[in-house]
MMTF fields as JSON, N, C-alpha, C and O atoms, coordinates in Angstrom:
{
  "mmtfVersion": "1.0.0",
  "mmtfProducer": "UNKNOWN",
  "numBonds": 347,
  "numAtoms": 348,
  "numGroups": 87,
  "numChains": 1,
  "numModels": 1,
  "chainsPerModel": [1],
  "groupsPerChain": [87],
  "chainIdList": ["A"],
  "bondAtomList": [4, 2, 8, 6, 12, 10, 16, 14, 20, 18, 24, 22, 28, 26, 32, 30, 36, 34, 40, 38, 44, 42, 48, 46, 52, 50, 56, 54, 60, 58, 64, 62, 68, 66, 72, 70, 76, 74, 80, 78, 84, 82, 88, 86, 92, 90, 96, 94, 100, 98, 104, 102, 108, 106, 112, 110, 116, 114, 120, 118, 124, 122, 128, 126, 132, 130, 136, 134, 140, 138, 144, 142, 148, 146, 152, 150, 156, 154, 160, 158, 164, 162, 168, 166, 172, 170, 176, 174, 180, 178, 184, 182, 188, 186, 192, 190, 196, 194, 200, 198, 204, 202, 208, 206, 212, 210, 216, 214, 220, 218, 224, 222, 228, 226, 232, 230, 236, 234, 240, 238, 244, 242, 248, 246, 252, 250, 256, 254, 260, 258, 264, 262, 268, 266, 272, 270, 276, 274, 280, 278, 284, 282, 288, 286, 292, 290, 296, 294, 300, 298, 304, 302, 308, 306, 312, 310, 316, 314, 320, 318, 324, 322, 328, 326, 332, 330, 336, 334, 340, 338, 344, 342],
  "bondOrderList": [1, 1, 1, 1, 1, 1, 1, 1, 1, 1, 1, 1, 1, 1, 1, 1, 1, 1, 1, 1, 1, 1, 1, 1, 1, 1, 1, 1, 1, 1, 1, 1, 1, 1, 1, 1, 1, 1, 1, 1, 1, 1, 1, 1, 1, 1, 1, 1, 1, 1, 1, 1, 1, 1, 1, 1, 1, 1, 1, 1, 1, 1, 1, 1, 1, 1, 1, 1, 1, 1, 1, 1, 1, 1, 1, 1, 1, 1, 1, 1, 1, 1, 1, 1, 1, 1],
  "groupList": [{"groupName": "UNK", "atomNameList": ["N", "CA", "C", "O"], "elementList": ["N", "C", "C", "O"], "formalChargeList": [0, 0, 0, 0], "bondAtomList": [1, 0, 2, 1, 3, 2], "bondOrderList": [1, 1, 2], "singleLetterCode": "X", "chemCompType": "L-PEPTIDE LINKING"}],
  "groupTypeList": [0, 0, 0, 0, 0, 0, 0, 0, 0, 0, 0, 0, 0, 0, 0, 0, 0, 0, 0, 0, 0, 0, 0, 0, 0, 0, 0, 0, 0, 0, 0, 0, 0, 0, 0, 0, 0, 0, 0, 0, 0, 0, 0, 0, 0, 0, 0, 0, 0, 0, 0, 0, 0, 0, 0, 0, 0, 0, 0, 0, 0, 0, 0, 0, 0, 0, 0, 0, 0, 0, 0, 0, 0, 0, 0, 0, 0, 0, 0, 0, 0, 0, 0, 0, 0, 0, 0],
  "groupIdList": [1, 2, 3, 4, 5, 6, 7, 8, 9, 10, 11, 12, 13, 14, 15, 16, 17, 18, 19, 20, 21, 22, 23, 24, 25, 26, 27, 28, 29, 30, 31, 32, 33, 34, 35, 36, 37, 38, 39, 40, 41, 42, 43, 44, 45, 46, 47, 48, 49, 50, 51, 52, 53, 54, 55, 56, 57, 58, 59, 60, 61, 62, 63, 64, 65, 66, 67, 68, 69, 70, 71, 72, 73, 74, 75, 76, 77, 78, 79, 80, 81, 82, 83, 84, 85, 86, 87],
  "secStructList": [7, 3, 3, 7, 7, 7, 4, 4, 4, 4, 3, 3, 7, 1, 6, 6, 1, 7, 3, 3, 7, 7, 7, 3, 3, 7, 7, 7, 7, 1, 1, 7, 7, 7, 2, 2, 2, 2, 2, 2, 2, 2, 2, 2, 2, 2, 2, 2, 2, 2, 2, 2, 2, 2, 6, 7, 6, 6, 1, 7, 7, 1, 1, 7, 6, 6, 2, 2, 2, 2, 2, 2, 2, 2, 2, 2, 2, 2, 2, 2, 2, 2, 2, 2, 2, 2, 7],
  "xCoordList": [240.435, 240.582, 241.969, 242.414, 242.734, 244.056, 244.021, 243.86, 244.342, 244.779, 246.218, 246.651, 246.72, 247.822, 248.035, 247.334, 249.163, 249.262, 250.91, 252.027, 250.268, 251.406, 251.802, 250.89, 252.992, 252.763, 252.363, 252.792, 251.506, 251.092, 250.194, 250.034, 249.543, 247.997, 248.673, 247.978, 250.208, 250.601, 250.673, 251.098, 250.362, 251.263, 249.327, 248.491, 249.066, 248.174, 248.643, 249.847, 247.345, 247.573, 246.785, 245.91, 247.159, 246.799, 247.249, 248.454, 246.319, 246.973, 247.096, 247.388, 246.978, 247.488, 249.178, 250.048, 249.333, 250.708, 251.004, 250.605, 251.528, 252.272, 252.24, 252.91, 251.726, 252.199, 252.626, 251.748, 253.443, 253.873, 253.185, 253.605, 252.083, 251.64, 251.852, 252.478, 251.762, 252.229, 251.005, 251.225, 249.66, 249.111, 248.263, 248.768, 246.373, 245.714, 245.244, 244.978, 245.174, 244.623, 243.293, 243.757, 242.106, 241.113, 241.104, 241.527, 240.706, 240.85, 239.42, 238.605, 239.121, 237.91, 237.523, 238.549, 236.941, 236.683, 236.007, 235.598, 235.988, 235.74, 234.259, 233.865, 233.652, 232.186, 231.56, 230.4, 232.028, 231.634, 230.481, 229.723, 230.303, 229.229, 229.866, 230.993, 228.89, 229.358, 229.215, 228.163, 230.144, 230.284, 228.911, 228.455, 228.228, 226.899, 225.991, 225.295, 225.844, 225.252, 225.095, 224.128, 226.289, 226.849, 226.078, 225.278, 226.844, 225.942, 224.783, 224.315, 223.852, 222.347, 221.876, 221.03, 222.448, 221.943, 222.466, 221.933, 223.58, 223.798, 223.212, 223.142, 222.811, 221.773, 220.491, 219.813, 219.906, 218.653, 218.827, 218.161, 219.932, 219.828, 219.638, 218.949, 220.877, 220.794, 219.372, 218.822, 218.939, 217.344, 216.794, 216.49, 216.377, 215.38, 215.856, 215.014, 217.339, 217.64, 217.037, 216.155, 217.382, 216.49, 215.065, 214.384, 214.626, 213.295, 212.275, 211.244, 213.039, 212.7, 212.605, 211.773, 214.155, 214.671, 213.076, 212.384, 213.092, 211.751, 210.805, 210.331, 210.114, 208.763, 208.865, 207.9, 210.508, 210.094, 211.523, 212.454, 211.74, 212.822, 213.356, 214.425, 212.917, 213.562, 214.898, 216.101, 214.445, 215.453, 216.894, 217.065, 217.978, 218.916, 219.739, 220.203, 219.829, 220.285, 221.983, 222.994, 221.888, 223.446, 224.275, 225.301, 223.768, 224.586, 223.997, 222.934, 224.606, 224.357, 224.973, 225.898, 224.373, 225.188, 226.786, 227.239, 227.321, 228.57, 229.604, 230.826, 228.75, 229.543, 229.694, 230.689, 228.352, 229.043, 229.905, 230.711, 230.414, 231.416, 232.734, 233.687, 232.842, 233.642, 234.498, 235.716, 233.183, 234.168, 234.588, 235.564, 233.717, 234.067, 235.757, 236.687, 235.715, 237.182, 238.391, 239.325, 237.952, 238.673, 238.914, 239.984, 238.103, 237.79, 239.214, 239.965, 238.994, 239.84, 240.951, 241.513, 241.528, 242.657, 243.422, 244.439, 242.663, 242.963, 243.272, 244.299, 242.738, 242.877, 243.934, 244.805, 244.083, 245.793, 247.005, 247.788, 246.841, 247.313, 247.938, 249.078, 247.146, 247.052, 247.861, 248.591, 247.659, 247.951, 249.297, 250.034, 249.632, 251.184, 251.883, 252.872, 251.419, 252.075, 252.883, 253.991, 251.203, 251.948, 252.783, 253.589, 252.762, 253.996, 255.034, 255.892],
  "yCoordList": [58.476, 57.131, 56.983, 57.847, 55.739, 55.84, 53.689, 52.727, 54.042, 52.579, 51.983, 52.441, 51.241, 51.042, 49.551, 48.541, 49.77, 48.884, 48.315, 48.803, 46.827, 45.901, 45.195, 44.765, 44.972, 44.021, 44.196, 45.197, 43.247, 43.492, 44.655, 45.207, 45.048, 45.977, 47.539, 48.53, 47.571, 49.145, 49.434, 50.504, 48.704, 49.025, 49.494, 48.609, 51.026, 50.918, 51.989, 52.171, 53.033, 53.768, 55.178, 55.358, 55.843, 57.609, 58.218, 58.141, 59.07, 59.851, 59.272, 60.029, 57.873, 57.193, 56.775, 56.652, 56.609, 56.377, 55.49, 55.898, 54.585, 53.554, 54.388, 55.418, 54.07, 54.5, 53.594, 52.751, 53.46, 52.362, 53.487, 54.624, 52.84, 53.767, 53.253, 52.323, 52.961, 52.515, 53.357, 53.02, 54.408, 54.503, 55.825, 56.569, 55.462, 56.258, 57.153, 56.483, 58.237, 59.153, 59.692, 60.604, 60.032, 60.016, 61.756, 62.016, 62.613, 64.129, 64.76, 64.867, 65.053, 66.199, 67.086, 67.558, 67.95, 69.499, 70.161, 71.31, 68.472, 68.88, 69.043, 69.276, 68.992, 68.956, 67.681, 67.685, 66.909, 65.58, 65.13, 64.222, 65.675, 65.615, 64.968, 65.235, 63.991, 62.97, 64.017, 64.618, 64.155, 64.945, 65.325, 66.469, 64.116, 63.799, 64.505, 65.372, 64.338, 65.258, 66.61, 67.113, 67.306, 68.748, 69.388, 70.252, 68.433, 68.932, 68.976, 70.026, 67.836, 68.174, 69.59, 70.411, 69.64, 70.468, 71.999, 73.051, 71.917, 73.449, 73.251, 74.255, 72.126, 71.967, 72.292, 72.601, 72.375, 72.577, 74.398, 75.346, 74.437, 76.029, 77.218, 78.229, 76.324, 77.162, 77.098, 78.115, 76.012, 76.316, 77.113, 78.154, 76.786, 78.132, 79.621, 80.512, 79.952, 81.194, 81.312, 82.166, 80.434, 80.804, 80.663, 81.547, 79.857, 79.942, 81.276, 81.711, 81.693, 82.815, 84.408, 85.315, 84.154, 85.197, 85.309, 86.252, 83.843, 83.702, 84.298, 84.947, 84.348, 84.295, 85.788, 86.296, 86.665, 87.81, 88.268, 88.133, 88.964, 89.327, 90.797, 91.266, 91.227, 92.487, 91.216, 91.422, 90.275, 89.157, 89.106, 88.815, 89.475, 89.499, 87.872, 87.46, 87.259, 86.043, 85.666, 86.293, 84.749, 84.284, 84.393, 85.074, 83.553, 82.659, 82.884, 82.301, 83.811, 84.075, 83.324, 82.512, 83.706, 83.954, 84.157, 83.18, 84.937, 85.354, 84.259, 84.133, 83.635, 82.913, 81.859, 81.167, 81.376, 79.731, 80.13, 79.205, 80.963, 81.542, 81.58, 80.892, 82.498, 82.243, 81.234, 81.107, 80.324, 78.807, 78.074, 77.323, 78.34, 77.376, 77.661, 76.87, 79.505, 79.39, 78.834, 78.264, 79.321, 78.507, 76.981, 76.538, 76.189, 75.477, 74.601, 73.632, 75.405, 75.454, 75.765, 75.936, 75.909, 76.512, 75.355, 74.749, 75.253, 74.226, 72.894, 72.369, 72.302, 71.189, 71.404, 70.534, 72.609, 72.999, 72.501, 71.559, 73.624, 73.433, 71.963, 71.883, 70.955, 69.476, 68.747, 67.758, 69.193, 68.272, 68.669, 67.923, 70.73, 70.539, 69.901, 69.233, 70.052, 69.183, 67.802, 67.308, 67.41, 65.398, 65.499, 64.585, 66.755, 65.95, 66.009, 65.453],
  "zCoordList": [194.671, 194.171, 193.546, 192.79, 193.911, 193.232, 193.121, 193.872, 191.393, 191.38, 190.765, 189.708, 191.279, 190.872, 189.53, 189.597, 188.385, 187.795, 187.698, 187.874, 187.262, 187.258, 186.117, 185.41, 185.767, 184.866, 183.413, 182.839, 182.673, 181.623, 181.436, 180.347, 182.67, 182.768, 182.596, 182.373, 182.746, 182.768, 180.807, 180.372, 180.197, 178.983, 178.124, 177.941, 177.755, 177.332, 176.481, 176.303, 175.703, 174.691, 174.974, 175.821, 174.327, 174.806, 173.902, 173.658, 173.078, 171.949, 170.946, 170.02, 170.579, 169.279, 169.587, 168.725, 171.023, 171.262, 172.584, 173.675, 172.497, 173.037, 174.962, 175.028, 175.949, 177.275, 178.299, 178.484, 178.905, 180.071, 181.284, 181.501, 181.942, 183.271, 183.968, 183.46, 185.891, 186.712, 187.544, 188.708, 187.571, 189.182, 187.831, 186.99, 188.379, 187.801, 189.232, 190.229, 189.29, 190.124, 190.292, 189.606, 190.523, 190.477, 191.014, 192.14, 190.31, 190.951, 191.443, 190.527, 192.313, 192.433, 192.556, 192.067, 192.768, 193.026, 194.02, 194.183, 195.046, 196.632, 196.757, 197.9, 196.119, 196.061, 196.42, 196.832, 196.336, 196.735, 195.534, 195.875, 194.217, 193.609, 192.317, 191.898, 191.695, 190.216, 189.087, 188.87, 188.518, 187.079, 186.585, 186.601, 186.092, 185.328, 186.28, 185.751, 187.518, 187.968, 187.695, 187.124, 188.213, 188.08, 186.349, 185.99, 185.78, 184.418, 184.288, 183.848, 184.626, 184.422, 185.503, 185.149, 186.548, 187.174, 186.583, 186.934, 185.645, 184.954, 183.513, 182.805, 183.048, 181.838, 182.385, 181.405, 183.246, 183.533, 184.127, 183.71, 185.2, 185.168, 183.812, 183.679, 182.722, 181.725, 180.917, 180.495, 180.783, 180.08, 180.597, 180.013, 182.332, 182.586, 182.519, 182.625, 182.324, 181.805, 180.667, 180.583, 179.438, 178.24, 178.266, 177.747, 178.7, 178.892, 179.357, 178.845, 180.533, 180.895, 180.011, 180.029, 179.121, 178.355, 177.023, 176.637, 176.721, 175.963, 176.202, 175.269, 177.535, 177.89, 178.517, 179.089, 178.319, 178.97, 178.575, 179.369, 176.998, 176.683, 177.526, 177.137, 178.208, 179.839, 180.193, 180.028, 180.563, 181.092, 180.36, 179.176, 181.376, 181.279, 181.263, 182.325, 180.338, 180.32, 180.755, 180.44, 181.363, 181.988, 181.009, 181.03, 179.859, 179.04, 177.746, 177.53, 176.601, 175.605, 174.2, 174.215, 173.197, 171.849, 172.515, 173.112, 172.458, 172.848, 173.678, 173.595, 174.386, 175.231, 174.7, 174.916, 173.569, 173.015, 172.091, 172.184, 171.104, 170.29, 171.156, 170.79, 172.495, 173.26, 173.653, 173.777, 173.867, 174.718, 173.327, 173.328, 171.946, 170.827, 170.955, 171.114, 170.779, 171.006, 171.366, 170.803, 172.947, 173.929, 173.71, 174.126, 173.148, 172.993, 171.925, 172.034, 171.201, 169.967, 169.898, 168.816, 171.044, 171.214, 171.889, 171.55, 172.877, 173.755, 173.024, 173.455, 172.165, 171.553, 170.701, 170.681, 169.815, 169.014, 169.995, 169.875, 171.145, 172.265, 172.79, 173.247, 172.678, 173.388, 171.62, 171.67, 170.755, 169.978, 169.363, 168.719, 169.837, 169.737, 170.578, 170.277, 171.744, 172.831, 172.689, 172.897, 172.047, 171.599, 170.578, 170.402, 169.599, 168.603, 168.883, 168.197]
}
C-alpha cells in the first residue's frame, strides 16, 4: 500500500515534532496475514504452552519467566535508543 500527500495533508506531527511528509508506505512480512491476526494466533499458542506447563509441569514451556524479563529489556533499550535518536 503506498499513499501519496499534497499540499496541506503533508504537514503532520511525529515525536512531538513538526514533519513535512510527501508518501506513506505500507510494509509486510509476505505472509499475506493482518497483524491482529498473527497475534491472537501467538496469544492463543502461548496459553496452551502454559496451560499445558500447568496441567503437566514435565512440560517444557516455549516461553518463560526469562523471556518476558528479556524482551522487557530489549524492550527498553530500544525506546532509549528511539528517543536518543530524536533529540
Amino acid at each position: 500500500m503506498t499513499a501519496y500527500y499534497a499540499g496541506k495533508a503533508r504537514a503532520c506531527t511525529g515525536w512531538h515534532k513538526k514533519l513535512d511528509v510527501y508518501r506513506m508506505i505500507g510494509l509486510t512480512d509476505g505472509l499475506g496475514e493482518l497483524k491482529m491476526h498473527r497475534y491472537g494466533a501467538l496469544l492463543r499458542s502461548m496459553l496452551e504452552d502454559q496451560l499445558a506447563w500447568i496441567a503437566d509441569r514435565k512440560h517444557v514451556r516455549k516461553i518463560a519467566e526469562e523471556n518476558g524479563r528479556d524482551s522487557l529489556v530489549m524492550a527498553w533499550a530500544a525506546d532509549e535508543l528511539a528517543h536518543a535518536e530524536m533529540s
